[in-house]
TIBANU-585318 format. One record per residue (C-alpha): residue number from 1; residue in one letter; chain; x, y, z. Coordinates in steps of 0.001 Angstrom, whole numbers. Layout:
BEGIN
nr / rest / kette / px / py / pz
NUM / A / A / X / Y / Z
...
//
This chain:
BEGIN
nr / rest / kette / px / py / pz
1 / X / A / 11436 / 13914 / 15541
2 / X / A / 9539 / 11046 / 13225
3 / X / A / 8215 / 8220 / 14503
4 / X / A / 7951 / 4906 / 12153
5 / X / A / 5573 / 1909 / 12938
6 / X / A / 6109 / -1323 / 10781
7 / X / A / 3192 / -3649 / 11020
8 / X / A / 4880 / -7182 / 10109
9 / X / A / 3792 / -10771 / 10107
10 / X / A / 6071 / -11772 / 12838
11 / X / A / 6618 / -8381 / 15084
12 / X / A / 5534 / -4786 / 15337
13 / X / A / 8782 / -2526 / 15026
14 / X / A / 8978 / 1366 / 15800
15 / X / A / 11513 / 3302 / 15195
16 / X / A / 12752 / 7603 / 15828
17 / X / A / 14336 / 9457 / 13641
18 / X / A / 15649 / 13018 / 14376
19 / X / A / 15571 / 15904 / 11834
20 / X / A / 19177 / 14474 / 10786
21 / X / A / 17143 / 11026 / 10123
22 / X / A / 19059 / 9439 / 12167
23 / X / A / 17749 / 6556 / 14262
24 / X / A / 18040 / 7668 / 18155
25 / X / A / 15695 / 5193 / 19265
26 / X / A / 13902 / 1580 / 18283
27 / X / A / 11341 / -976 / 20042
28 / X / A / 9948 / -4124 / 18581
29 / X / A / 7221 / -6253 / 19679
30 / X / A / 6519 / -9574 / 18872
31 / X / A / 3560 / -11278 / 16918
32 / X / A / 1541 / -14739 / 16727
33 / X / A / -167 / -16391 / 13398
34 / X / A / -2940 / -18822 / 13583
35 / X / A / -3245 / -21683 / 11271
36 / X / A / -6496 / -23242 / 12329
37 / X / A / -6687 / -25194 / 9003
38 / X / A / -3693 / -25861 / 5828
39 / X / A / -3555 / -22963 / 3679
40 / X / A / -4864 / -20662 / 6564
41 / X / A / -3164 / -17426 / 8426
42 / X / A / -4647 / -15055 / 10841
43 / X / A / -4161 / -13052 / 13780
44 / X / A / -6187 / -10963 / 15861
45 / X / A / -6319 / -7148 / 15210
46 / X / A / -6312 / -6624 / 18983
47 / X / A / -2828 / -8159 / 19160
48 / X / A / -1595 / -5177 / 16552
49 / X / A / -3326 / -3052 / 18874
50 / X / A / -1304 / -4666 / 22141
51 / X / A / 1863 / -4570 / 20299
52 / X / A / 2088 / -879 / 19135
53 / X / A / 766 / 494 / 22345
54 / X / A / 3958 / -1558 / 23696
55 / X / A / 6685 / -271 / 21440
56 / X / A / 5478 / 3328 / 21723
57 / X / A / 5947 / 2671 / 25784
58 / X / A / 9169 / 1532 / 24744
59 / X / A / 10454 / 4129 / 22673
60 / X / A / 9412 / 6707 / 25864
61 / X / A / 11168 / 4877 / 28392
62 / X / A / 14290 / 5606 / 26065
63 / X / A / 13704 / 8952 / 25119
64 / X / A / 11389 / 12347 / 25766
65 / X / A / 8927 / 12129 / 22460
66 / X / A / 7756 / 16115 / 23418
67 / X / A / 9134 / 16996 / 20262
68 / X / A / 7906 / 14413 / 17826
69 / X / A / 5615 / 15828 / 15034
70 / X / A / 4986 / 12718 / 12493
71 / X / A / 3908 / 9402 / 12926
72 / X / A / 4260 / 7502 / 9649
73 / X / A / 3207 / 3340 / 8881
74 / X / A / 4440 / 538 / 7123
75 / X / A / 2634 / -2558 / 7326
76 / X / A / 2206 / -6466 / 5243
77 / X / A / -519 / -5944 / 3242
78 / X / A / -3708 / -7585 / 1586
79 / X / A / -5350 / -8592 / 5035
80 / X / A / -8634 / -8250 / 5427
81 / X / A / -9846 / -6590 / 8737
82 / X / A / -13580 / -6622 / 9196
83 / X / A / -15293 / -4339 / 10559
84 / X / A / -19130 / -3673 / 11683
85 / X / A / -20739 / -423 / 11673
86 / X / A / -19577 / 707 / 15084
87 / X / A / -15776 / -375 / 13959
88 / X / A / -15765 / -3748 / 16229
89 / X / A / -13732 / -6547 / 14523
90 / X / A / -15865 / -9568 / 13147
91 / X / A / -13363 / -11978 / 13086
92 / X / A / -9884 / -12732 / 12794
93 / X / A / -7907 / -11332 / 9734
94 / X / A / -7172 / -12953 / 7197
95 / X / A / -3261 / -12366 / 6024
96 / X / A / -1264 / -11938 / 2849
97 / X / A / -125 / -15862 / 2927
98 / X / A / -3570 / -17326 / 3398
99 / X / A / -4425 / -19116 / 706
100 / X / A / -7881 / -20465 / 1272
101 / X / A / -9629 / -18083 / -1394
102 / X / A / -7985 / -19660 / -4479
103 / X / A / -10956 / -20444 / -5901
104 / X / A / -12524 / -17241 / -5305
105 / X / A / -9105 / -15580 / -6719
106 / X / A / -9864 / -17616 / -10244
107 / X / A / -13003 / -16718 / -10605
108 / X / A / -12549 / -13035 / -10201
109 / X / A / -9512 / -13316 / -11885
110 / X / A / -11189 / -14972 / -15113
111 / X / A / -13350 / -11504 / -15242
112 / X / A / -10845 / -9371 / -17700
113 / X / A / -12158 / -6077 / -16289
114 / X / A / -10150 / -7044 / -13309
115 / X / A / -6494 / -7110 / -14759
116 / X / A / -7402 / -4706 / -16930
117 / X / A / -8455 / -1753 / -14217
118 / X / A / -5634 / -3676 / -11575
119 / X / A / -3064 / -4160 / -13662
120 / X / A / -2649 / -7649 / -11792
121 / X / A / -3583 / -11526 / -11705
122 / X / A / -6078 / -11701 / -9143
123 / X / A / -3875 / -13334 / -6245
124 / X / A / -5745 / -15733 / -3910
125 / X / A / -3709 / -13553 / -912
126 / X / A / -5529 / -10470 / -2104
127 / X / A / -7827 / -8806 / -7
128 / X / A / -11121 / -9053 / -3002
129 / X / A / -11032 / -12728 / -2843
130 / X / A / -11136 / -13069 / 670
131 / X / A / -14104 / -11157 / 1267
132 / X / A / -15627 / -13758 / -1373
133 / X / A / -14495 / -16318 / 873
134 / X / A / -16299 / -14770 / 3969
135 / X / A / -19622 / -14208 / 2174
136 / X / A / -19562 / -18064 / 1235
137 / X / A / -18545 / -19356 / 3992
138 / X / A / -19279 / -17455 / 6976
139 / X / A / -22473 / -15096 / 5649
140 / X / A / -23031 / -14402 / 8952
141 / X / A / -20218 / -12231 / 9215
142 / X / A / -20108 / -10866 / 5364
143 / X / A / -23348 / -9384 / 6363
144 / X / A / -22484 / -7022 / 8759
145 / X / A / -19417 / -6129 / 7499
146 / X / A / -19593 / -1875 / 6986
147 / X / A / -15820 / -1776 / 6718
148 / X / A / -13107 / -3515 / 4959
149 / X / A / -9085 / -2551 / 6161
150 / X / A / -6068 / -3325 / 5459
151 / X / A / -3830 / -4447 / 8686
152 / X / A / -1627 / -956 / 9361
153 / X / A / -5014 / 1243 / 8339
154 / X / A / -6739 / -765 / 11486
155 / X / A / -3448 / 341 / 13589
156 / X / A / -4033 / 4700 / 11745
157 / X / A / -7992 / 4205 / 12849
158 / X / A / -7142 / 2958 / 16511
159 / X / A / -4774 / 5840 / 16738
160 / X / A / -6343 / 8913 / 14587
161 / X / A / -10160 / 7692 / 14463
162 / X / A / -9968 / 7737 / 10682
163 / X / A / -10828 / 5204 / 8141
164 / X / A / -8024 / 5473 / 5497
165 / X / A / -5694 / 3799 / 2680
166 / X / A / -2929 / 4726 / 937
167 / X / A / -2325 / 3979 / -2353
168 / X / A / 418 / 1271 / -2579
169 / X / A / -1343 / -721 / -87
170 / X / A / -4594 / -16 / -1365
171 / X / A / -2912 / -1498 / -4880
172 / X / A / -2953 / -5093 / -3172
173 / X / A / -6514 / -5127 / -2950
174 / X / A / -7546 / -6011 / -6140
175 / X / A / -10215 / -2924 / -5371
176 / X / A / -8209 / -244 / -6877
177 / X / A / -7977 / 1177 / -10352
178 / X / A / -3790 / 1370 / -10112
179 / X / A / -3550 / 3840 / -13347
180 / X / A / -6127 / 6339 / -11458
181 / X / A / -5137 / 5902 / -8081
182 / X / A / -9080 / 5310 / -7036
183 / X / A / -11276 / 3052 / -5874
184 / X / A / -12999 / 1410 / -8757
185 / X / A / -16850 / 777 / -8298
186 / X / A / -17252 / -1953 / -10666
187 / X / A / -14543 / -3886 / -8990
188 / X / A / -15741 / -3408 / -6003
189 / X / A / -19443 / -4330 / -6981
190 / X / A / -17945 / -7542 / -8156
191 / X / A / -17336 / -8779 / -4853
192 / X / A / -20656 / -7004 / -3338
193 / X / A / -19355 / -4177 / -1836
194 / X / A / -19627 / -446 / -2104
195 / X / A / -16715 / 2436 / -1891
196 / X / A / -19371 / 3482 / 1214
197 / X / A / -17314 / 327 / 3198
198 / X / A / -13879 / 1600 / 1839
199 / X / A / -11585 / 3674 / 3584
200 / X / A / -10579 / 7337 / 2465
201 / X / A / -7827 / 7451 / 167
202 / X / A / -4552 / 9303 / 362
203 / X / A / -993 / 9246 / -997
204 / X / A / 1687 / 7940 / 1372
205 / X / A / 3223 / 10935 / 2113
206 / X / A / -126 / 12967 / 3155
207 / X / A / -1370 / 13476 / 6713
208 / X / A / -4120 / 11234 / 7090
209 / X / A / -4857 / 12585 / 10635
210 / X / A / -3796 / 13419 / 14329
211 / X / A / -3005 / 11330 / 16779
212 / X / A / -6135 / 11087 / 19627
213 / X / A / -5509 / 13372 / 22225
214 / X / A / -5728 / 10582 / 24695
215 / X / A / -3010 / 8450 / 23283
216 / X / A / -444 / 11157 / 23167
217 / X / A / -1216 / 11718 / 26777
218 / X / A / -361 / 8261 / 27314
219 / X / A / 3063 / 8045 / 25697
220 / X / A / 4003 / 11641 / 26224
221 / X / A / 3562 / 13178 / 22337
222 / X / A / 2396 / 16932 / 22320
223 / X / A / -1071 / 16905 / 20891
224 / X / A / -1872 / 17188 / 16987
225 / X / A / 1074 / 14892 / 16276
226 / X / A / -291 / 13923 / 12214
227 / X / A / -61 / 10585 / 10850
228 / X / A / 1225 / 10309 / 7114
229 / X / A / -963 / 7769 / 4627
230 / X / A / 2328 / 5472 / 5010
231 / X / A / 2920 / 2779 / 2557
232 / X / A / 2498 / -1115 / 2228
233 / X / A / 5999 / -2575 / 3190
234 / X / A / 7230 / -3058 / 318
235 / X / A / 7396 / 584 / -932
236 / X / A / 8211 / 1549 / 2504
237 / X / A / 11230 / -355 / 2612
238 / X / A / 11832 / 1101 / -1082
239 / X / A / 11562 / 4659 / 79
240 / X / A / 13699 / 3982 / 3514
241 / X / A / 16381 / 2454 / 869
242 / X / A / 16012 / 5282 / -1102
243 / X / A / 14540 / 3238 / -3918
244 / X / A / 12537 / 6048 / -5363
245 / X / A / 13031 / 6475 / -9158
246 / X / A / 12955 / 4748 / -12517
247 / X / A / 16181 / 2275 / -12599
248 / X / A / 16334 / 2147 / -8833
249 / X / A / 15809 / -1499 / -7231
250 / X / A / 15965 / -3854 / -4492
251 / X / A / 15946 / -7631 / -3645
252 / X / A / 14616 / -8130 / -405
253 / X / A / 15701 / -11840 / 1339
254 / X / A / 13019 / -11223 / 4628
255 / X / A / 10408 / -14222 / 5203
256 / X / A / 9552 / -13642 / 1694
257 / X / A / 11205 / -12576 / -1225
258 / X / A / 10768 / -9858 / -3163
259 / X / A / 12653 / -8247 / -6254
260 / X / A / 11275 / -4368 / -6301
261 / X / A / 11849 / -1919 / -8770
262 / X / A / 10522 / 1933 / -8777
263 / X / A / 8937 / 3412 / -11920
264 / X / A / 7639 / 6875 / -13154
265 / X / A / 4788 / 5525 / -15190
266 / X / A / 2297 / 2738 / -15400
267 / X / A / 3301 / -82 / -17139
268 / X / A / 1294 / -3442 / -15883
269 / X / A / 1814 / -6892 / -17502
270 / X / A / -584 / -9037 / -15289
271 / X / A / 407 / -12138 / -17033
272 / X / A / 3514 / -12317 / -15969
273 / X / A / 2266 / -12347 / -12080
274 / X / A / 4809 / -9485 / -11920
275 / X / A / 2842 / -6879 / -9492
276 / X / A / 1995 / -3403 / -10396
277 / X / A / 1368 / -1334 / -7723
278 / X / A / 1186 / 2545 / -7083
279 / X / A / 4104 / 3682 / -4912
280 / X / A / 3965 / 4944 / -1449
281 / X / A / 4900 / 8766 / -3375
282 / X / A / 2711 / 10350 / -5611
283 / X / A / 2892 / 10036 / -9064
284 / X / A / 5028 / 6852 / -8860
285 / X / A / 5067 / 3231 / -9649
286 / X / A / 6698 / 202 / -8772
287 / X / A / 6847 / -3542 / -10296
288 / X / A / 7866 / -6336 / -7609
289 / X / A / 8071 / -10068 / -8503
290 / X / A / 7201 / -11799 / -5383
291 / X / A / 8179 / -15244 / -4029
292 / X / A / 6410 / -16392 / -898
293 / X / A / 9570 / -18337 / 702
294 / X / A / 12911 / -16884 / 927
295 / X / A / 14354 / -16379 / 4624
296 / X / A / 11236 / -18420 / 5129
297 / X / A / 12943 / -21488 / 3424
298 / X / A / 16138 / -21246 / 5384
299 / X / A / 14412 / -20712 / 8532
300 / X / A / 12283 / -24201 / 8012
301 / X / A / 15544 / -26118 / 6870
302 / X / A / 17560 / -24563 / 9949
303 / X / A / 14566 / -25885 / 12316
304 / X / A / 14512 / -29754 / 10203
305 / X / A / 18883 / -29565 / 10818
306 / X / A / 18591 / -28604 / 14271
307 / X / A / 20894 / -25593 / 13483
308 / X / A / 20844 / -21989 / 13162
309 / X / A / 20502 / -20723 / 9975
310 / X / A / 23645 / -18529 / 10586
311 / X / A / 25980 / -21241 / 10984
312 / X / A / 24329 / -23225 / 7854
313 / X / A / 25138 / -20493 / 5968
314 / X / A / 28526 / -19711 / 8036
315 / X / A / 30411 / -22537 / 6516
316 / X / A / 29813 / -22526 / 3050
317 / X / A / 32944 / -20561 / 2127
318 / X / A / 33459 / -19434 / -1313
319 / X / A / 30624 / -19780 / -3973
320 / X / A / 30173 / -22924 / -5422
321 / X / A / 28867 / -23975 / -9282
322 / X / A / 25112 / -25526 / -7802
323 / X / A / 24920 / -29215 / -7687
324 / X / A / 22675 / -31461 / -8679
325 / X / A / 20319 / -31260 / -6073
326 / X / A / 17819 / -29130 / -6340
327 / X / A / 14759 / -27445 / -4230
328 / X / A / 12212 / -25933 / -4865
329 / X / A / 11002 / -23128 / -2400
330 / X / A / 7056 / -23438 / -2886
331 / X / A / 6670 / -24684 / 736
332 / X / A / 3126 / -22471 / 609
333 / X / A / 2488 / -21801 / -2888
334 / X / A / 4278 / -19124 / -5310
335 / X / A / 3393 / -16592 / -6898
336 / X / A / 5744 / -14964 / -9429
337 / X / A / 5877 / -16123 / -12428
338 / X / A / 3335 / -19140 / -11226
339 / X / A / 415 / -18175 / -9551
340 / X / A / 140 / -20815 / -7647
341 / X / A / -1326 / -21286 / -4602
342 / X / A / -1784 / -25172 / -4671
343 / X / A / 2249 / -25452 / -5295
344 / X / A / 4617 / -27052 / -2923
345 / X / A / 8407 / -27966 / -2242
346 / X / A / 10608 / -30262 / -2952
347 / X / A / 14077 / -31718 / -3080
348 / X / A / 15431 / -32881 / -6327
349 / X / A / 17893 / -35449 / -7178
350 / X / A / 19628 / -36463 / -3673
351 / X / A / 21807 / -39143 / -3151
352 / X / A / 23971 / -40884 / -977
353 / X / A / 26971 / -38010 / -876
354 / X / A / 24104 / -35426 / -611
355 / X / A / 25160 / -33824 / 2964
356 / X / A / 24164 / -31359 / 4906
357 / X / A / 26111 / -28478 / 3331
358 / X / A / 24650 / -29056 / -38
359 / X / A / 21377 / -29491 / 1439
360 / X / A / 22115 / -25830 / 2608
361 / X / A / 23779 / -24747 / -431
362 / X / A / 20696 / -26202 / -3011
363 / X / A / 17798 / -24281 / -389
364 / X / A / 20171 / -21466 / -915
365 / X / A / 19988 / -21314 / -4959
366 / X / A / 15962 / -22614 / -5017
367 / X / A / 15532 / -19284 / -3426
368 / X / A / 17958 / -17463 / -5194
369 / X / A / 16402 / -19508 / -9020
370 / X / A / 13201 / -18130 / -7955
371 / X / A / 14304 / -14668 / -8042
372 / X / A / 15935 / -15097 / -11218
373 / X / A / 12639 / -15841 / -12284
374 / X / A / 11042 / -12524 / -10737
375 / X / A / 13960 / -10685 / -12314
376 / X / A / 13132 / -12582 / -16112
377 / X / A / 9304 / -11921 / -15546
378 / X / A / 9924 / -7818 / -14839
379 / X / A / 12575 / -7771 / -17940
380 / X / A / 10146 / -9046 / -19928
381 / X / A / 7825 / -6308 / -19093
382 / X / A / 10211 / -3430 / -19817
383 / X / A / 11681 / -2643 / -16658
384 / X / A / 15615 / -2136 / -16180
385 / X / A / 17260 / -2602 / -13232
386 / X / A / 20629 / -12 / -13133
387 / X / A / 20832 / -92 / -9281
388 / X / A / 20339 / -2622 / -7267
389 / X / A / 20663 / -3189 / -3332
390 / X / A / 20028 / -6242 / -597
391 / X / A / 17929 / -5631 / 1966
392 / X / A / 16887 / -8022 / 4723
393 / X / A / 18322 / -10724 / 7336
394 / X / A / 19336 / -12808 / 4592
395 / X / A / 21705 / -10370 / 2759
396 / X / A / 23602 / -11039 / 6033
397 / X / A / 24740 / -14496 / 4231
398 / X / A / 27239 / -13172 / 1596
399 / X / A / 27222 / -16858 / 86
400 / X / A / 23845 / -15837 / -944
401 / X / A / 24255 / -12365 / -1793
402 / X / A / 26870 / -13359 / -4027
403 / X / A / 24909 / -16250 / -5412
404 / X / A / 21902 / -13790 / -6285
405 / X / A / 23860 / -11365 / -8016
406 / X / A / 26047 / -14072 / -10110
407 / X / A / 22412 / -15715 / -11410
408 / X / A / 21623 / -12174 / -12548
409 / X / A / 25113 / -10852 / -13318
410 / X / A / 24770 / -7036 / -11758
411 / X / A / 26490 / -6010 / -9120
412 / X / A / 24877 / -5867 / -5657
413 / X / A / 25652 / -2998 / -2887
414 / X / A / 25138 / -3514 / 765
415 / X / A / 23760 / -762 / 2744
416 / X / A / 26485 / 296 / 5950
417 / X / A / 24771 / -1395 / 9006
418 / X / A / 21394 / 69 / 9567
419 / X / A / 17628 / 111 / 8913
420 / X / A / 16278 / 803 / 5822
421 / X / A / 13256 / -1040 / 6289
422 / X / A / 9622 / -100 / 6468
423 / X / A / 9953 / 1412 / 9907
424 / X / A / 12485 / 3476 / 8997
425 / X / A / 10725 / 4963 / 5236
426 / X / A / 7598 / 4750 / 7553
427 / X / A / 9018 / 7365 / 9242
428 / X / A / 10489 / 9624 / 6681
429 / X / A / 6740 / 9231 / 4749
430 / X / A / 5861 / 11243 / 8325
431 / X / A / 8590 / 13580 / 7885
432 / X / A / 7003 / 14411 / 4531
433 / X / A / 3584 / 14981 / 5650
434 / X / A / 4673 / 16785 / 8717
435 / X / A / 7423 / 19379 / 6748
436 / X / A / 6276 / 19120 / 3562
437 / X / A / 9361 / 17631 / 2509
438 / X / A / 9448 / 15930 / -853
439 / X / A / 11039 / 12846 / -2306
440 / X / A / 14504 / 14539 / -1761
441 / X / A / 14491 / 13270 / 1538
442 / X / A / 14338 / 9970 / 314
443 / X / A / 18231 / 9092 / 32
444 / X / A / 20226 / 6372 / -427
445 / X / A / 21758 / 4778 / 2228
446 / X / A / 25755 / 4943 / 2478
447 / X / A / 27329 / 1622 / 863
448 / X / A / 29529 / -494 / 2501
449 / X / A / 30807 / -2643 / -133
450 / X / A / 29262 / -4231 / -3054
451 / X / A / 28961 / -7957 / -4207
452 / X / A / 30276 / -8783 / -7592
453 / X / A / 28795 / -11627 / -9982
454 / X / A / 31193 / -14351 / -10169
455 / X / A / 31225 / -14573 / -13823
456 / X / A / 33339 / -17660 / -13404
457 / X / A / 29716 / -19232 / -12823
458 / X / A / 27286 / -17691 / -14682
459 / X / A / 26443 / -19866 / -16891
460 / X / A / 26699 / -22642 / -13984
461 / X / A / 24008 / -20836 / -13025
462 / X / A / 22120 / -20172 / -15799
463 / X / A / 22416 / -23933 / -16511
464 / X / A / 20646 / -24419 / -13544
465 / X / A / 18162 / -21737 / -13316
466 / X / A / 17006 / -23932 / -16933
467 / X / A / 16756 / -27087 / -14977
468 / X / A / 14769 / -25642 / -11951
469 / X / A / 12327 / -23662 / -14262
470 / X / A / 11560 / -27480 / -15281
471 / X / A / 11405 / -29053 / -12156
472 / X / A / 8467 / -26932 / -11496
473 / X / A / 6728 / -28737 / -14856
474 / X / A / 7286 / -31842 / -13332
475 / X / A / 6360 / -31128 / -9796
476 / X / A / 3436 / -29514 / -10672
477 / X / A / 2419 / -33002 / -12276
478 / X / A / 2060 / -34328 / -8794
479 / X / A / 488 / -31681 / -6999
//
């Protein structure tokens, strides 16, 4: 059996597969951010710590794990753990959505060797920048830092006692040369630091080490269980969705939102804020336009309405041409096709008949405008989407499913009730490194049904995608 760890924002989630890869078993734990000042996000390492030794307790008070060979791990990427030289944290991270080190982020960003060797804008939620940040404002801590990790490689070194990346979340760094799959000195130099206070780099599906004897005592493993190199959770989710090749793709409606789509070669356009980033598999790519608010959005209008997001969404009934109103989903910045951290929302153009529903409905198509504009930004690059499937809590809305695929006219297939998420590749990345298994393994999952575009409103859409891509214009004018 495979074991698969997912290192989110809000929770830690495990899951077991069997040799069938079949899910006999699951545990989640929760997890707190910080926001000690605007723009900030944290949490403390020893909480990821907490919460995995809990799920792993979990999964053994549901099942014998004597037989499990492969740990694999999915995590959010671009924090920055700190370390000092006898691996004791210096300070809270600092996670993917913190936005403090846009300044920093410009400045590297205006340094062309960056994009070039990256392949991407400098994001102010990269790791690179953030370190910046640290040296400037809290030198203290900058100077003893001997090593930088990412948030699921702090979780591998806790259990294994090794210091190492993989390469897709090593991508999100702003650290890595993306076209050689290395560290890059000169980037790293840039921000004063040396590949000595890097981890060790793999590919997702390598073993990156064994589990410490004292830990599998503790949740009943056999010794010299190996942990796979894993994947950022993005490409995990891609290769539990069985999003593994050139045309393959998925839109992901989770607390952000992300359009991701697999490639077999290297094919950056930083400009476009589209990311290019190595795949958890070796000798793979992937392009993902990013939008920082998607579920996220619902979630804060359900909590301003008072209602569940479920039954905002539960009454909507058939898809509707968008109204006037529109919103604008940049409640903490954006970053494809913007970069822009300084960004926030809005509502557009209510009135008096503006209700509740089309309140719903317009928070609805912001989200769904913005991925239209992920989807533009990666056409524009060269990448063709011929598959495409909906992943996350809010492909459980088929207004918005429906919505999604009618702005981009293709067809959208939703998986049969499961999870294909980062746990769940997580754990076939371990089934990899432990068999030797390659990509083969990484399926498809069955379809229930699929989601049609209503081409009734395409252009209803499209008409509105146009005025939302100018609302941003406008916006930005008072920011």
């Amino acid at each position: 059996m495979y074991i698969g760890l997912d290192l989110g924002t809000s929770g830690l989630k495990a899951v077991l597969i069997n040799e069938s890869q079949a899910i006999v078993a699951e545990a989640s734990a929760p997890l707190v951010v910080t926001r000690a000042a605007p723009g900030w996000s944290e949490q403390a390492p020893s909480d990821w710590v907490d919460a995995a030794d809990a799920v792993m307790r979990a999964l053994a008070a549901q099942v014998s794990l004597e037989s499990v060979r492969a740990i694999g791990l999915s995590g959010q990427m671009h924090g920055a753990t700190l370390l000092d030289a006898d691996d004791e944290v210096l300070r809270p991270c600092i996670l993917w959505n913190d936005t403090r080190a846009a300044a920093e982020a410009a400045k590297l960003d205006a340094d062309p060797v960056f994009r070039t060797l990256t392949g991407n804008i400098v994001f102010a939620g990269f790791t690179a920048p953030k370190l910046m940040w640290v040296a400037r404002n809290e030198p203290e801590v900058f100077a003893k830092v001997a090593r930088v990790l990412l948030p699921k490689d702090y979780l591998r070194l806790w259990l294994t006692g090794e210091a190492v990346a993989e390469m897709s979340d090593a991508a999100g760094t702003s650290w890595l040369d993306v076209g050689k799959r290395d560290w890059s000195d000169d980037l790293l130099a840039a921000t004063g630091l040396t590949r000595a206070q890097m981890p060790r780099l793999v590919e997702g599906s390598e073993v990156s080490g064994q589990i410490r004897d004292a830990l599998a005592t503790r949740w009943g493993l056999p010794k010299g269980v190996v942990v796979a190199g894993g994947g950022g959770d993005n490409a995990a989710s891609a290769v539990g969705a069985g999003v593994v090749k050139a045309g393959d793709a998925f839109v992901s409606l989770g607390t952000s939102g992300v359009l991701f789509a697999a490639s077999d070669a290297y094919q950056p356009d930083a400009a476009s804020a589209v990311h290019t980033f190595c795949h958890a598999l070796p000798d793979t790519w992937h392009q993902m336009g990013v939008i920082l608010a998607a579920a996220d959005a619902l979630n804060w209008f359900a909590r301003i309405a008072a209602q569940p997001s479920a039954t905002l969404t539960g009454v909507l009934g058939d898809l509707q041409a968008p109204g006037r109103t529109l919103f604008l989903p940049y409640l903490g910045g954006e970053r494809t096709p913007h970069n822009d951290a300084d960004i926030r929302g809005a509502f557009l153009h209510l009135d008096h008949a503006t209700d509740q529903a089309a309140m719903t409905r317009a928070v609805l198509e912001g989200v769904t405008h913005a991925i239209r504009d992920s989807y533009d930004a990666l056409f524009a690059t060269g990448t063709r989407i011929n598959r495409l499937i909906a992943v996350g809590g809010g492909s459980k809305s088929d207004y918005w499913v429906r919505a999604i695929a009618t702005s981009l006219d293709i067809p959208i297939a939703l998986p049969v009730a499961g999870d294909f998420g980062g746990a769940f590749g997580a754990a076939r990345l371990g089934m990899m490194a432990a068999t030797g298994a390659g990509v083969a393994i990484a399926t498809a999952p069955q379809i229930a049904r699929t989601i049609e575009p209503d081409t009734t409103l395409t252009s209803a859409f499209s008409e509105a995608h146009a005025r939302y891509r100018a609302s941003y214009s406008a916006l930005k004018g008072l920011t």
